[in-house]
Each structure stands twice: as structure tokens, then as C-alpha cells.
N, CA, C and O atoms as CSV, one atom per row, in Angstrom:
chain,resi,resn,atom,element,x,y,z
A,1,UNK,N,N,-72.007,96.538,62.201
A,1,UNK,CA,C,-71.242,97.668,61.722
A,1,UNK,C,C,-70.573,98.372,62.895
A,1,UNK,O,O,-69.358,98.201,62.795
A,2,UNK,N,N,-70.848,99.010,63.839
A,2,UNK,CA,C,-70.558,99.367,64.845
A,2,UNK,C,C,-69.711,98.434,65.576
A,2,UNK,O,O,-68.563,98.837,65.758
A,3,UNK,N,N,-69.989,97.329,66.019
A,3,UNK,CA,C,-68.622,96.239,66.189
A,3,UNK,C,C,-67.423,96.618,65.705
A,3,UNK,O,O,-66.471,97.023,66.372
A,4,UNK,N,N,-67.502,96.431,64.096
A,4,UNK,CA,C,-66.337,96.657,63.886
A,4,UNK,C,C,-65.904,97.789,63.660
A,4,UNK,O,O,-64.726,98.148,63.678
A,5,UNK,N,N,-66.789,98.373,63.447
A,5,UNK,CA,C,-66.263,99.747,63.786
A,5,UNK,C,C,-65.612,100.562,64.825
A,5,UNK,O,O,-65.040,101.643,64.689
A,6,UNK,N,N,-65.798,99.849,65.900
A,6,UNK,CA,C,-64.471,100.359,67.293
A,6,UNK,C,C,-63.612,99.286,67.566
A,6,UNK,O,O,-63.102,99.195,68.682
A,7,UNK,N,N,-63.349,98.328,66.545
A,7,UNK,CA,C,-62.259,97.377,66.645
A,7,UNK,C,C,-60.780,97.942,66.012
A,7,UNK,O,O,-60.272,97.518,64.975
A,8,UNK,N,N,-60.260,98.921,66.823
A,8,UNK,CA,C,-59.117,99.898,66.494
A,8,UNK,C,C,-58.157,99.065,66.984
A,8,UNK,O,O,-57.199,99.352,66.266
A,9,UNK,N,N,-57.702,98.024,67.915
A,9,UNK,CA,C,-56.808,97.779,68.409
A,9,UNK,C,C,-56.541,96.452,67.874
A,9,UNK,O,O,-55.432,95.918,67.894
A,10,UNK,N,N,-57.638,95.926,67.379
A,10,UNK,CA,C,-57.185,94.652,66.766
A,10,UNK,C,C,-56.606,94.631,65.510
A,10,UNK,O,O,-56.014,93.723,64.925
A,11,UNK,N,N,-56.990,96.316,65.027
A,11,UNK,CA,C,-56.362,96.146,63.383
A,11,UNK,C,C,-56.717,95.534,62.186
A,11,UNK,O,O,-56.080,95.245,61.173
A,12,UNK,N,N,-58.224,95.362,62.629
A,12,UNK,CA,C,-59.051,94.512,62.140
A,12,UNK,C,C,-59.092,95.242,60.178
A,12,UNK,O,O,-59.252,94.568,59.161
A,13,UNK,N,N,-58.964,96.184,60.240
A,13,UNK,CA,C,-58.981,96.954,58.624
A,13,UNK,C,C,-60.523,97.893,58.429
A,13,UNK,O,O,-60.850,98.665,57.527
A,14,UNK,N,N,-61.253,97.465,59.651
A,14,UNK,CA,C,-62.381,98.476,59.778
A,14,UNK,C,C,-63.634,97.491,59.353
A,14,UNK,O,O,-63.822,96.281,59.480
A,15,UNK,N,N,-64.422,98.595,58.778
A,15,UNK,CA,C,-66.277,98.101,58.425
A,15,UNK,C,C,-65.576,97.315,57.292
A,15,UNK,O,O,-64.569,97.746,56.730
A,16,UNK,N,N,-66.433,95.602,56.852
A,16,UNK,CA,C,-66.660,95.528,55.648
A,16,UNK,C,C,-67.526,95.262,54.968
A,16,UNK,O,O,-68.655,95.182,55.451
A,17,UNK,N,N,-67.273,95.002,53.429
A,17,UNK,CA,C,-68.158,95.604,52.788
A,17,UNK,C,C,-69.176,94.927,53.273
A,17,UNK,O,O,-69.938,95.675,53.886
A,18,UNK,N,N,-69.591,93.562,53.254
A,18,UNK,CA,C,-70.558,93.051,53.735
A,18,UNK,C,C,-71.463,93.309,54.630
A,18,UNK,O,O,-72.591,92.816,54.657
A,19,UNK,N,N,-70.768,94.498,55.794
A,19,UNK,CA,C,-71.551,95.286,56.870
A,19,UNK,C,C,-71.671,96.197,56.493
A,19,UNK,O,O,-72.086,96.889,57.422
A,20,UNK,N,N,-71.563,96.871,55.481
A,20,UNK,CA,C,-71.807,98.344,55.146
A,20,UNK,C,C,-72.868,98.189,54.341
A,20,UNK,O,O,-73.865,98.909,54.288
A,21,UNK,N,N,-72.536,96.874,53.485
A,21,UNK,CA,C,-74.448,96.336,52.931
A,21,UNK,C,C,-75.628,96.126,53.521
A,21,UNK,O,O,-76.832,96.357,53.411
A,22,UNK,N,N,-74.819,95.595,54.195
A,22,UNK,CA,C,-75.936,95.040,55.099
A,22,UNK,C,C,-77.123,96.427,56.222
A,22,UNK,O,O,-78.320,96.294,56.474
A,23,UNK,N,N,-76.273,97.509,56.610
A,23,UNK,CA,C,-76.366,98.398,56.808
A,23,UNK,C,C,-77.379,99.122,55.861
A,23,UNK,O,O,-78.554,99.469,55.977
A,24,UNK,N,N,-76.378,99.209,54.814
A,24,UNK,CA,C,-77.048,100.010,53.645
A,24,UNK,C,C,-78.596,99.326,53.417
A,24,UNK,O,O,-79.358,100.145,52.902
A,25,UNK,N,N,-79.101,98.260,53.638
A,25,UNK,CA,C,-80.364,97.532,53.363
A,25,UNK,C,C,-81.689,98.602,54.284
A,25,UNK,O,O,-82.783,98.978,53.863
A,26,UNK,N,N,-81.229,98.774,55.226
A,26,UNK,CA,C,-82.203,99.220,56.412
A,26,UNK,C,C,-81.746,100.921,56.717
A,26,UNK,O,O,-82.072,101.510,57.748
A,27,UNK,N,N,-81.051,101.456,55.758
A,27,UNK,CA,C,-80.985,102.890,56.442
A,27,UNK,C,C,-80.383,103.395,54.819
A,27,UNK,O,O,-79.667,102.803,54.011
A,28,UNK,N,N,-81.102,104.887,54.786
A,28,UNK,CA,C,-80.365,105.578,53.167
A,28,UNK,C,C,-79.206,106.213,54.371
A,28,UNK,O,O,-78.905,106.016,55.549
A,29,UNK,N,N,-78.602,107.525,52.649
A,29,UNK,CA,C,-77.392,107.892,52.800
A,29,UNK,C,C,-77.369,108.374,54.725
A,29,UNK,O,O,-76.949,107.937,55.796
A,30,UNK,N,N,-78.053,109.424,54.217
A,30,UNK,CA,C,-78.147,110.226,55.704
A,30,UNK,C,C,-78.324,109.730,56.962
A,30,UNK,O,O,-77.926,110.400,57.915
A,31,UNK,N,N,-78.849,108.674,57.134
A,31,UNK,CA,C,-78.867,107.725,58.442
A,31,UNK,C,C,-77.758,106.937,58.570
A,31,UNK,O,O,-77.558,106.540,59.718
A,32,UNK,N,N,-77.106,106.648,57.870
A,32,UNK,CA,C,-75.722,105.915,57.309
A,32,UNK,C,C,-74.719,106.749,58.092
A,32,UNK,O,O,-74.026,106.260,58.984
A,33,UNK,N,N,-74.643,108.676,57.540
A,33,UNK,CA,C,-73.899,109.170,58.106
A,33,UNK,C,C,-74.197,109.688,59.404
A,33,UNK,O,O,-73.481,110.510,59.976
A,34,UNK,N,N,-75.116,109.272,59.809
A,34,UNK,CA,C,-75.299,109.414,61.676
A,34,UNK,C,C,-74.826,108.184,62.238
A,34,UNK,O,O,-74.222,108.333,63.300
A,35,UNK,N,N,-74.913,107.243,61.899
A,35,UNK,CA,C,-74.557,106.289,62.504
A,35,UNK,C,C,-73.468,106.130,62.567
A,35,UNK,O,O,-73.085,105.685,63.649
A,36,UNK,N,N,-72.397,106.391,61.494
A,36,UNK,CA,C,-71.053,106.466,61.695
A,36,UNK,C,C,-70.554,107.835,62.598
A,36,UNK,O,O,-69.436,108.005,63.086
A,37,UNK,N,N,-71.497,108.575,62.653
A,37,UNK,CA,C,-70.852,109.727,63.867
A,37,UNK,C,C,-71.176,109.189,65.099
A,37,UNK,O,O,-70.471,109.149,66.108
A,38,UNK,N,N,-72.635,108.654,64.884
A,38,UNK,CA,C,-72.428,108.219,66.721
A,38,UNK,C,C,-71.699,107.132,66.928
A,38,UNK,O,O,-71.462,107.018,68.130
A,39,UNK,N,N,-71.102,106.033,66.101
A,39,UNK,CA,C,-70.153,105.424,66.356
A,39,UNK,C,C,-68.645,106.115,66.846
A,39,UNK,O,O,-68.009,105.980,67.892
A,40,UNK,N,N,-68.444,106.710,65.923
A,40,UNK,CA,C,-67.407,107.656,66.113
A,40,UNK,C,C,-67.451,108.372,68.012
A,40,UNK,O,O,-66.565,108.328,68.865
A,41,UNK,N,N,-68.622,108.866,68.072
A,41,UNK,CA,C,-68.483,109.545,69.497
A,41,UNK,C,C,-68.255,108.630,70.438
A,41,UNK,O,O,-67.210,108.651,71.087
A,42,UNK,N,N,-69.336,107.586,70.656
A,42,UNK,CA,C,-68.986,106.195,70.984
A,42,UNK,C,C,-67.680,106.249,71.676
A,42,UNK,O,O,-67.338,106.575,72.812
A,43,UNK,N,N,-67.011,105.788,70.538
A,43,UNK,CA,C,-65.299,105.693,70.596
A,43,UNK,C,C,-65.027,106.661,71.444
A,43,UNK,O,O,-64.793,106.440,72.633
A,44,UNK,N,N,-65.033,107.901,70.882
A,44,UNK,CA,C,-64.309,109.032,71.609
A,44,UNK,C,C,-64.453,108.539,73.296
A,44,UNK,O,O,-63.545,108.288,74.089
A,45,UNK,N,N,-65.823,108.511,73.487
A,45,UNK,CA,C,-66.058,108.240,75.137
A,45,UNK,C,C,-65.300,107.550,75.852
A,45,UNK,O,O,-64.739,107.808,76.917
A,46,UNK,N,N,-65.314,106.001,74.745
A,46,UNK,CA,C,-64.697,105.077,75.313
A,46,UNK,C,C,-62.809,105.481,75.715
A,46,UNK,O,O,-62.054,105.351,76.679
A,47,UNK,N,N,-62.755,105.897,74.616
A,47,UNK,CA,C,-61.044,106.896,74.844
A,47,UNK,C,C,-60.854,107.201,76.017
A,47,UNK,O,O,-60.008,106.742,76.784
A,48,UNK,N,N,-61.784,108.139,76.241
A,48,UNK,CA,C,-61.731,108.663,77.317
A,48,UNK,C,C,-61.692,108.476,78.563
A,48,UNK,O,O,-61.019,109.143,79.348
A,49,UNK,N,N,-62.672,107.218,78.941
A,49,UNK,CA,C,-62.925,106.111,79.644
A,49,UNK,C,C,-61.386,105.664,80.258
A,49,UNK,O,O,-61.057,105.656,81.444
A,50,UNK,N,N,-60.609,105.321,79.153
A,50,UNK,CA,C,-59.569,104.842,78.910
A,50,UNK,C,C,-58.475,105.687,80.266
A,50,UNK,O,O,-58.088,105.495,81.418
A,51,UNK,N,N,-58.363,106.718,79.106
A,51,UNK,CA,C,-57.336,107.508,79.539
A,51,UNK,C,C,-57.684,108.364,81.182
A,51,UNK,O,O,-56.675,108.646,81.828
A,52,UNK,N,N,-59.079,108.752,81.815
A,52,UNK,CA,C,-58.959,108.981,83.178
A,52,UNK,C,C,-59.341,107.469,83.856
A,52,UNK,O,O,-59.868,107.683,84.948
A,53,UNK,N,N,-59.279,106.462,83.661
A,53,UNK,CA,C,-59.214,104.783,84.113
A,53,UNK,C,C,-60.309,104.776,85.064
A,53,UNK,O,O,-60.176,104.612,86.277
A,54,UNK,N,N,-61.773,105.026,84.229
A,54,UNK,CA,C,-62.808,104.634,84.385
A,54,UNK,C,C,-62.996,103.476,84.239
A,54,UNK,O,O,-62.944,102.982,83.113
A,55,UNK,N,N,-63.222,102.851,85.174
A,55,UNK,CA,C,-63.593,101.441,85.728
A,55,UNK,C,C,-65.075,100.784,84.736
A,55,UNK,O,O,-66.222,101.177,84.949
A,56,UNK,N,N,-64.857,100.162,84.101
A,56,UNK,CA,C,-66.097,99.219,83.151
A,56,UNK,C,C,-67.035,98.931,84.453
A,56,UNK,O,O,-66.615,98.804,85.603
A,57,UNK,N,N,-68.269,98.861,84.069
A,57,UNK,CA,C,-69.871,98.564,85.125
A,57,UNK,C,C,-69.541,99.532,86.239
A,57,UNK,O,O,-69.740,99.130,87.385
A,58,UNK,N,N,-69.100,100.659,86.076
A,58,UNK,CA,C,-69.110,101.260,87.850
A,58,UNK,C,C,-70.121,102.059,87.410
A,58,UNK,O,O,-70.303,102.862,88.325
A,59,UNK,N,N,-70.805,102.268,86.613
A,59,UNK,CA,C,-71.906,103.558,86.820
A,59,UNK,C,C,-73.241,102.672,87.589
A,59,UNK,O,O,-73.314,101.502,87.214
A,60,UNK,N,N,-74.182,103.069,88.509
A,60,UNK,CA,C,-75.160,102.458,89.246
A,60,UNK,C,C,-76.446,103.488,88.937
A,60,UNK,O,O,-76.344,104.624,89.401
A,61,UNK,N,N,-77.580,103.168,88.223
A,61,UNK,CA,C,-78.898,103.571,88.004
A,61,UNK,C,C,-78.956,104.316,88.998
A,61,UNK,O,O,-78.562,103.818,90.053
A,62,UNK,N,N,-79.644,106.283,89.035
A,62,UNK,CA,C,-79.644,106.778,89.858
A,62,UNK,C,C,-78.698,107.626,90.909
A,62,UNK,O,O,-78.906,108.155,92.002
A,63,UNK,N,N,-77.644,107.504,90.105
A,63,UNK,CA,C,-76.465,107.760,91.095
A,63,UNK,C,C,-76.272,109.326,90.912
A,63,UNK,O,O,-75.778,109.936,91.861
A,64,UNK,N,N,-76.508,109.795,90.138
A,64,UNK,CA,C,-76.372,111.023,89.420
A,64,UNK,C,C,-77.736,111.870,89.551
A,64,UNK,O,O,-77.975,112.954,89.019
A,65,UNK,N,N,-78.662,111.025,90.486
A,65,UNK,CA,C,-80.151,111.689,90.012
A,65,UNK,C,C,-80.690,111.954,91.761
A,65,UNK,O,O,-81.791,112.452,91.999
């Protein structure tokens, strides 16, 4: 679910149903709608990532600590 759920650029048409079942098997409503928010934030990050051209693998365990 989450896969396709940040597949924005491929145009993919989003979650389907088959993953939203599949989903739906192992989590009720309310866990359903967390998961699509933290997907959602997810994204946002990654946006973000994007747009100040944060470099993919540059964060190093500890670096911050």
C-alpha cells in the first residue's frame, strides 16, 4: 500500500483495490487512517528532500547525536 502510494510520478492511478484489501485484512478503520497519513507525511519529506537537493544515503548514524 504505501508503495503505491508515493508512486506520484509514474501516474500509476494510486492504491488498488487489491492493496487496500489486503490492508484492510490486518488493520480496522482507524489504523487504515494513520497509515495513510503517515504515508502522506512520508511523501511530504520526501518533497522536500527533493526540492532543498538532499542527497539519498547522506544521513550517517550518530551524526546529529
Amino acid at each position: 500500500m504505501a508503495e503505491q502510494g508515493i508512486r506520484i510520478a509514474d501516474a500509476t492511478g494510486g492504491v488498488t483495490d487489491v492493496a487496500w484489501a489486503k490492508a484492510a485484512k490486518h488493520h480496522d478503520e482507524d489504523q487504515l487512517a494513520a497509515l495513510v497519513s503517515l504515508i502522506a507525511l512520508v511523501n511530504a519529506f520526501n518533497r522536500a528532500n527533493v526540492i532543498v537537493r538532499q542527497p539519498v544515503d547522506d544521513y550517517q548514524p550518530g551524526q546529529f547525536g
